[in-house]
N, C-alpha and C positions, 0 to 999 in steps of 0.2 A: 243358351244362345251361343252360336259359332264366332257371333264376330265381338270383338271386344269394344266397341263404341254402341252407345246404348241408343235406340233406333225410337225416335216418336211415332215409328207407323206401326200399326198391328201386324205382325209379319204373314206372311201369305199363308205360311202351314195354319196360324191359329185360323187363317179368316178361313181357311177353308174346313177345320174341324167347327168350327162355329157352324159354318151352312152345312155339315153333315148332320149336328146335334141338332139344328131348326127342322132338317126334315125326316131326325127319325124321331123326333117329340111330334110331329105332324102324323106321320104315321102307323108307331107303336105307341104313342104313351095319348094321343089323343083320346083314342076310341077305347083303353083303359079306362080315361076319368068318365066316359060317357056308360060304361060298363059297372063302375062302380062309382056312385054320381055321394054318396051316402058317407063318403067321409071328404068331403068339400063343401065350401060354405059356411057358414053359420052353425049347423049343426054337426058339422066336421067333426069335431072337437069328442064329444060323448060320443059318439058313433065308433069311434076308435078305440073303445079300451069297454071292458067289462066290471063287472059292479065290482071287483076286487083292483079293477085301473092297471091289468093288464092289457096289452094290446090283443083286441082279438085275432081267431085265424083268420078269417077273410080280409081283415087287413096284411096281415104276414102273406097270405096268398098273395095277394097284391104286388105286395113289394116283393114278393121273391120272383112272378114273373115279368118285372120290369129291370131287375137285378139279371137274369138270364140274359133277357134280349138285349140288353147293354153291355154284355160277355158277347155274345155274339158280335155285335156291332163292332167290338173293340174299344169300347169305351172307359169300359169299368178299369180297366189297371193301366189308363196312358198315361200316367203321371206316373208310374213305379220305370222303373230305370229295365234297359232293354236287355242286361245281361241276366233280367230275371225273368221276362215273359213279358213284359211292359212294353208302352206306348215311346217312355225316352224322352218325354218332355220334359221339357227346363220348369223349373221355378217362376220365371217371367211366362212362359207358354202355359203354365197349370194357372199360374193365377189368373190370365185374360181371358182362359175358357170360363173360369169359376164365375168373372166380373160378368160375361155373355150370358153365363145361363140361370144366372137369377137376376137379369134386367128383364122382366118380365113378370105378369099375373101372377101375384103368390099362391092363387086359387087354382090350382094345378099338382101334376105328378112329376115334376120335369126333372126334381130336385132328389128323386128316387133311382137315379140312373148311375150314384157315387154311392159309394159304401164306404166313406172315409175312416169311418171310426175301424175300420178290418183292413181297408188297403189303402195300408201306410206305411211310409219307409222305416217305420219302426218294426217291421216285419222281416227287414231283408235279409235280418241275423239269422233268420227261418230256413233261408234258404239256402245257407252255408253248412246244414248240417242235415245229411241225407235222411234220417229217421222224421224231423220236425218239417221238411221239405215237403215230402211223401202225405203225414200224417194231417199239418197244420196246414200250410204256405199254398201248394198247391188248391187244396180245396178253395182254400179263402179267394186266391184269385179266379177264380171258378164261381164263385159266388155259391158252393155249395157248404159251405161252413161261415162261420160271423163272428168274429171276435170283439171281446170289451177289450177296456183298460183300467184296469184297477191299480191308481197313483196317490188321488187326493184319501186324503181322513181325515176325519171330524177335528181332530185338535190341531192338525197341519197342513192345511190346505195350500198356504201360502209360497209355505218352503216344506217342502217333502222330503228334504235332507233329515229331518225329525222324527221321519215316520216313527210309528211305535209298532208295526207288523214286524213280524220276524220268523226267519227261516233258519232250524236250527239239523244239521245233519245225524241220520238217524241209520247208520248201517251205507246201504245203496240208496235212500229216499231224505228226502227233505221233510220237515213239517213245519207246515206254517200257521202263525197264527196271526190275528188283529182284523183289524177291520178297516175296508172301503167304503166310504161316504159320496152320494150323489154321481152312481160310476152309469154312466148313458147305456141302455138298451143292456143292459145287464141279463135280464130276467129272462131275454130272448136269446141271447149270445151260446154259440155252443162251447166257446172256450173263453178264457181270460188269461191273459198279458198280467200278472200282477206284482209287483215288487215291494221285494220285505230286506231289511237289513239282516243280514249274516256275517257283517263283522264292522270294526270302527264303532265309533262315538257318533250320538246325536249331533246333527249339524256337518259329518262328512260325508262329502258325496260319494267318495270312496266304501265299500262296504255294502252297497245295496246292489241285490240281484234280483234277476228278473225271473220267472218263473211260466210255465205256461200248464193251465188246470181245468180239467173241463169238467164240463158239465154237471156229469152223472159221477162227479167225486164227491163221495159221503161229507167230507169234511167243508163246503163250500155253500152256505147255507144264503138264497137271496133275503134279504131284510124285505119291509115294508117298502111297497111301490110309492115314491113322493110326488105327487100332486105341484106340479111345477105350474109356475107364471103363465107360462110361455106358451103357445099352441099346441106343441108333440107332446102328445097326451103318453102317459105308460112309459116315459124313459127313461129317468133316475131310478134307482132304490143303492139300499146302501147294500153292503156284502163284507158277509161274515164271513172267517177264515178259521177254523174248530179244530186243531190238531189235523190238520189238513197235511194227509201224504201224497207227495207228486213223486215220481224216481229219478233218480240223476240228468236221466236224458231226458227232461225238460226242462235244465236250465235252460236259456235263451245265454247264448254265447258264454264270457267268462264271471265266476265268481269275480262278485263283487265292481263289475261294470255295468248294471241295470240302469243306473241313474245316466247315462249318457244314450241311452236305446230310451228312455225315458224323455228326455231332453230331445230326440231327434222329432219328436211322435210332436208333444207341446212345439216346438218351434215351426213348426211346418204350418201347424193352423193358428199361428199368429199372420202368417200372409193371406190363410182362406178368407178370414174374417174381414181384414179390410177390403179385400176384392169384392166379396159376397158385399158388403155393406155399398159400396159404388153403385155394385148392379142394379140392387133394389130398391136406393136410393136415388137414383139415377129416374128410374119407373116411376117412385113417388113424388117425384118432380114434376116430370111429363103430366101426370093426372092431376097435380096441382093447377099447373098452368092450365090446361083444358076448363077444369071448373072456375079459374078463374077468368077465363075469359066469355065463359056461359051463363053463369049465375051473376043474377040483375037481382040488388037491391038497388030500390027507391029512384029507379030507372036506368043505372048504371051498374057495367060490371062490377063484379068485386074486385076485380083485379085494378080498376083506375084508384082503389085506396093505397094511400101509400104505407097503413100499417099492413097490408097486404104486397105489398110488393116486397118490404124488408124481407118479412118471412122467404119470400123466394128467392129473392138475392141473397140471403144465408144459405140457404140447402145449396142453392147452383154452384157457387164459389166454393163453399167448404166440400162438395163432390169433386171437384176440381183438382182441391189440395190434396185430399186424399189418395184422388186417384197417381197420382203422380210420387204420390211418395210411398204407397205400396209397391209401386213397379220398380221407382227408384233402388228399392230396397230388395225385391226378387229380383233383378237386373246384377246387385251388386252381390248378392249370394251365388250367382250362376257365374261370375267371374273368379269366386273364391276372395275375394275382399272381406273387409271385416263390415258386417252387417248389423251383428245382433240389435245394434243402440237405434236401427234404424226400424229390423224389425220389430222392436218394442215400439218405436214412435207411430208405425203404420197400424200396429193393433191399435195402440191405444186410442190417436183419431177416428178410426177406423168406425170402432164398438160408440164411440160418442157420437159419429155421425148419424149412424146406423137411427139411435135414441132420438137423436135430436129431428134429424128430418122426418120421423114418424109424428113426432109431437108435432112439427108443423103442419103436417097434413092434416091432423086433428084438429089443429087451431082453425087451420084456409076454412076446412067443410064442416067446422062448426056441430051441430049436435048431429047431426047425420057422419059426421066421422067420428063421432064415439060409441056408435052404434056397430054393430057386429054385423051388420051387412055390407058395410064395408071391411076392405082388408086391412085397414090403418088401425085400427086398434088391437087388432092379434099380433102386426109388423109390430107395432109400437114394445108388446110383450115380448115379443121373439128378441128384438135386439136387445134387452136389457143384458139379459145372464151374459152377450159379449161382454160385458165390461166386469165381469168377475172369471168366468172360465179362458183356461192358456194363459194365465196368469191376470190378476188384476188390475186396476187402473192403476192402485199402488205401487204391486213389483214393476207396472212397465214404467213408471216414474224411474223406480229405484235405479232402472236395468240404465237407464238414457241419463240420470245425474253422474253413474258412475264413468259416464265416456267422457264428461268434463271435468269430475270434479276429483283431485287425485291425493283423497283421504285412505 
């Protein structure tokens, strides 16, 4: 944002890419879900991935021409910064479209128009060096390439200053070994972002680089597809690193600075999170309210109970707080103020509300909202892994004790 006092009105650029996005989801992404009706619903879910829990192609077809036409539109890269081909939107502008386009029917494609996990400012190192520009960077904002991120591992999830991956130089080439745990869309990705330590001690952030390895490299083997909670079927597995040779020219900027291109990638969707979480909770409110003012036991709404009314007055309120201290907190990142302790408190509410307000919707509608015909109990699944992925309820505790506490 330009001006430096933080503005309680949606400002006019957002409201008007919001009414851009309302009508080209009217448009183009409509007449997709009616095109392809078979991975929505209830049996959405299997429909999506094949007896080995990969995603099949007619879903990848899917998403790749919804991924285009949102290149086209201009969609896909307006949150990367303009002196790279991007939209140029602030932090407070990306989160308010984020909070827009998932206040609405989770039963939908709307949510296939971002390609977050590829176009990320964790990318923009990409385009400071003309080989990885050409090769990587371009395509991605193109939507014709998909990038993972290979960070978390099985024994250090937490603090990835520990990693046990390592890059050890070999001539002109790097080789890497170790292994990524639960790295999203892996299996489909045509490159990885991965980082191994190459010099320093366990626990220095110093010493870890970043790497970029694709696909058809012998040495990069996918593990077993994991069978996640959550509704997106086929996008965890873990990944193996096997004497894995990359050449010089794809480190990703300088030895031994991966950990802070690593750091930019996780702190940016600590702000999606609570925005997403507003939206959709916001949605789940609205349908609350509706059945509670429709559904008559015993001659009276359910809504005149007042253990029914709590429940609403929880979600309303705590959407509330929420919303205001994610913005608060992309507001004070766009000014350049010191944020993090804020951005942790915005995840960390954030992923609880997300939990919480689904559970309520389960509670208001009762055996029919634990039922898969409704979308309350897939939300319900979807919002959990928020309160473990981009750091957990834990680190963001850890990250907001340390702004007070001066041990």
């Amino acid at each position: 944002m330009s001006d430096s006092a933080m503005s309680f009105e949606t400002p006019e650029q957002v409201q008007l890419i919001n009414s851009q996005i309302d009508e080209f989801l009217k448009q183009e992404v409509k007449p997709l879900e009616e095109e392809y009706p078979q991975f929505l619903g209830e049996d959405g879910e299997r429909n999506m991935v094949d007896d080995d829990h990969h995603l099949v192609d007619e879903y990848l077809e899917l998403r790749e021409r919804i991924h285009e036409k949102s290149v086209e539109a201009g969609f896909y890269t307006m949150a990367m910064p303009e002196r790279v081909g991007g939209g140029g939107l602030s932090a407070l502008e990306d989160t308010l479209v984020m909070e827009h386009l998932h206040n609405r029917d989770p039963n939908g494609y709307h949510d296939m128009i971002f390609d977050r996990l590829s176009v990320d400012h964790s990318i923009i190192p990409l385009y400071d060096d003309e080989y990885q520009r050409e090769e990587y960077f371009e395509p991605v904002m193109n939507a014709e390439k998909h990038m993972t991120f290979g960070l978390t591992e099985p024994e250090h999830g937490s603090d990835p200053t520990w990693m046990d991956s390592t890059a050890e130089k070999d001539g002109d080439e790097w080789v890497i070994n170790g292994t990524k745990a639960f790295i999203s869309n892996s299996v489909e990705a045509d490159f990885i972002m991965v980082h191994a330590r190459t010099s320093g001690e366990d626990g220095d952030a110093d010493g870890i680089s970043t790497f970029l390895v694709d696909k058809d490299n012998p040495g990069w083997e996918d593990g077993k597809v994991q069978r996640s909670m959550g509704t997106k079927q086929g996008a965890q597995a873990f990944n193996h690193f096997n004497d894995c040779r990359v050449p010089e020219a794809q480190m990703v900027g300088d030895e031994g600075e991966g950990f802070r291109t690593a750091m930019t990638w996780v702190g940016a969707g600590r702000l999606h999170i609570p925005a997403k979480a507003v939206g959709i909770s916001q949605w789940m409110f609205e349908k609350c309210v509706e059945y509670a003012e429709d559904r008559k036991t015993f001659g009276e709404p359910i809504g005149s109970r007042q253990h029914i009314q709590d429940l609403l007055v929880e979600m309303r309120v705590t959407i509330e707080q929420v919303r205001w201290l994610y913005r608060h907190a992309a507001w004070k990142m766009d000014q350049g103020e010191e944020y993090r302790w804020l951005q942790s408190a915005a995840k960390l509410q954030g992923a609880n509300l997300w939990c919480d307000a689904a559970d309520n919707a389960i509670q208001i509608h009762g055996g029919a909202g634990y039922m898969k015909s409704l979308p309350f109990e897939g939300l319900y699944r979807d919002g959990r892994v928020t309160r473990i992925y981009e750091g957990s309820d834990e680190i963001q505790k850890r990250t907001i004790a340390r702004q007070f506490l001066n041990l």
